[in-house]
C-alpha positions, 0 to 999 in steps of 0.5 A: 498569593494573589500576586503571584497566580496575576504573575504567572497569568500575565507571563503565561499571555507573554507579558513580561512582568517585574515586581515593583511593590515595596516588598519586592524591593525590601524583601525584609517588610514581608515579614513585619507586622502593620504596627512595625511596617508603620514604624520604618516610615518610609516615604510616601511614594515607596510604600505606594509602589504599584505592584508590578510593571507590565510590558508587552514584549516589544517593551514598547507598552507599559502597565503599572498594575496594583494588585488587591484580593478582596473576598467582596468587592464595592467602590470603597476599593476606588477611595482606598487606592485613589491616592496612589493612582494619582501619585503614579 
């Protein structure tokens, strides 16, 4: 839900935005539990996927954004998705 309400947020200010995330691509893994998503084993990169790719309208300015929905926020956040940032 969360990615969608920053969706239609960015669209609204004009920004094109497309789903990247790997349940954009494989719709099919939404409705897997942890356990079972485990055990598809995609490769690392797949399951690291940003959330969606932002553009401005020209295209000529590219943002890839990762979405998280946390009720408390703290520094931890930067050590769980450090991996990914230095991956894209």
């Amino acid at each position: 839900m969360t990615e969608g309400i920053i969706r239609a947020i960015l669209v609204d200010a004009g920004y094109r935005v497309i789903g990247l995330g790997i349940e954009n691509v494989i719709r099919e893994t939404e409705c897997l539990t942890a356990l079972e998503y485990a055990g598809l084993d995609f490769p690392k990169a797949m399951r690291s996927l940003p959330d969606l790719l932002v553009m401005n309208r020209e295209q000529n300015e590219k943002f890839l954004v990762e979405v998280k929905f946390r009720s408390c926020w703290n520094c931890e956040i930067f050590e769980e998705i450090s991996e990914q940032v230095h991956l894209f």
